[in-house]
Each structure stands twice: as structure tokens, then as C-alpha cells.
C-alpha positions as a Markdown table, in Angstrom:
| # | Residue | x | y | z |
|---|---|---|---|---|
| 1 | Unk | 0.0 | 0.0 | 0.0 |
| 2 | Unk | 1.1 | 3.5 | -0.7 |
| 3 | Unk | -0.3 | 6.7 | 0.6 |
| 4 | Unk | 1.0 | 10.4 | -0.5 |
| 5 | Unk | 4.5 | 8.9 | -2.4 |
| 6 | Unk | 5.2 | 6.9 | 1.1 |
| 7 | Unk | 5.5 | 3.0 | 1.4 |
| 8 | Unk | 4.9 | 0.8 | 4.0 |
| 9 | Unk | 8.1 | -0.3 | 5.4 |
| 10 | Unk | 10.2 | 2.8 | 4.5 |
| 11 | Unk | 12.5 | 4.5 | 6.7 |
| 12 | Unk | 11.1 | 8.2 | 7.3 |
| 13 | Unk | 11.6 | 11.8 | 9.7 |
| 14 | Unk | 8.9 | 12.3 | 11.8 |
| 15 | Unk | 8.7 | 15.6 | 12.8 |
| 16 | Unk | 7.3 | 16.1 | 16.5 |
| 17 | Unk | 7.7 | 20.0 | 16.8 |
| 18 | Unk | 4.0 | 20.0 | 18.0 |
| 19 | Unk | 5.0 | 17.8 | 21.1 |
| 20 | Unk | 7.9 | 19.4 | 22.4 |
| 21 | Unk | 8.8 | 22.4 | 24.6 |
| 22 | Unk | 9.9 | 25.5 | 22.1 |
| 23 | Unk | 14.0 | 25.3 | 23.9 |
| 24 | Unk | 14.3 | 21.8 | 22.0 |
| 25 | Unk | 13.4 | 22.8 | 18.6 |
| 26 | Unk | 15.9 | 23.2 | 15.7 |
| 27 | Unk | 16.6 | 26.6 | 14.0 |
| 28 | Unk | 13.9 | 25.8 | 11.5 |
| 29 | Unk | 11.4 | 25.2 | 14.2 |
| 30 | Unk | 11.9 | 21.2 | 13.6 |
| 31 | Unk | 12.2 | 18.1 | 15.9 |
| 32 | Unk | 13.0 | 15.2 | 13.6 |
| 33 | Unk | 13.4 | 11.3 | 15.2 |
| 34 | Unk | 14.1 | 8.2 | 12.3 |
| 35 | Unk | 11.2 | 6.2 | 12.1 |
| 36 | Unk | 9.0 | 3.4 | 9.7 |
| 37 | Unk | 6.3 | 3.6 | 8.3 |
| 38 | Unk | 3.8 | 0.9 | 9.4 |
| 39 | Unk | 0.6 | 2.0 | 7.9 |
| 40 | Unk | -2.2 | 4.2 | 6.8 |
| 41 | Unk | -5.2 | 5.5 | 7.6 |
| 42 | Unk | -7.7 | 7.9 | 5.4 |
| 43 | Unk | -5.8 | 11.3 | 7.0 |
| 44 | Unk | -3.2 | 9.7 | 8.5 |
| 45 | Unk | 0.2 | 7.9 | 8.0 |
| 46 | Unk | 0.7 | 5.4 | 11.0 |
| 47 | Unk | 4.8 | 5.6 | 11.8 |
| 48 | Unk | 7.2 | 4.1 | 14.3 |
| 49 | Unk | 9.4 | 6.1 | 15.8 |
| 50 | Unk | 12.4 | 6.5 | 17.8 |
| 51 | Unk | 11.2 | 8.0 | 21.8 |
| 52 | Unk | 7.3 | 7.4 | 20.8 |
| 53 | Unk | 6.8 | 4.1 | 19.6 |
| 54 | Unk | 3.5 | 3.8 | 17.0 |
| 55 | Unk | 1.9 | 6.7 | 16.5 |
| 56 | Unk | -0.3 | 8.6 | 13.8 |
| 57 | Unk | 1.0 | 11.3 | 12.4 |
| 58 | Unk | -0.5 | 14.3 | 9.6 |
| 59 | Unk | 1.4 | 13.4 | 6.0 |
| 60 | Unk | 2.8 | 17.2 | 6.7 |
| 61 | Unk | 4.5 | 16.0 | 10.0 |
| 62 | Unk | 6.4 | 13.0 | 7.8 |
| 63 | Unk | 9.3 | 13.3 | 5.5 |
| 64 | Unk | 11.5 | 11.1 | 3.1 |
| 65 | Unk | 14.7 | 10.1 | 4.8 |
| 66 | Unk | 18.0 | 9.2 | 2.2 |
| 67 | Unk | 19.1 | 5.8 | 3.7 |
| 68 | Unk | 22.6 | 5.4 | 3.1 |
């Protein structure tokens, strides 16, 4: 399955800005953690993540991740 160019199964940055205190947030205003992506829902892409565990997540909040 395949939601919004994302796969399940492939390594992503989850971005949890919206979780955590203003004095941990990058320049840009990011907090970024590695994580998989294990599914999908209609709005949202289910992820696992490093600190968080599974968790559902607004496609705006994920990003691709170069995997070396």
C-alpha cells in the first residue's frame, strides 16, 4: 500500500515539533526522530518512531529520509 509517495516499510523523519517544549526545537522550528512507516489511515500515516513508539502522524508531519 502506498499513501501520498510513502511506502509501507520505509524509513522516514517524523517531525514532533508539535510535542515538544519551544527550547528543543531546531533553527527551523523542527524536531525530527528516524522512524518506519507501518501503515495508513484515510488522513493519516501510521509511523514508528524512535522516543514514541507507533503513533499517527498528519502526512505534513512526515518526511522522506536518504538511507545510506
Amino acid at each position: 500500500m502506498e499513501k501520498q509517495n510513502f511506502k509501507l516499510g520505509e524509513k522516514v523523519w517524523v517531525n514532533l515539533s508539535s510535542f515538544m517544549p519551544k527550547s528543543t526545537l531546531a533553527d527551523d522550528g523542527t524536531f525530527k526522530v528516524c522512524g518506519t512507516v507501518v501503515g495508513f489511515t484515510a488522513k493519516r500515516i501510521i509511523a514508528n518512531c524512535e522516543g514514541r513508539g507507533v503513533g499517527y502522524y498528519k502526512a505534513q508531519n512526515i518526511s522522506k529520509r536518504e538511507v545510506a
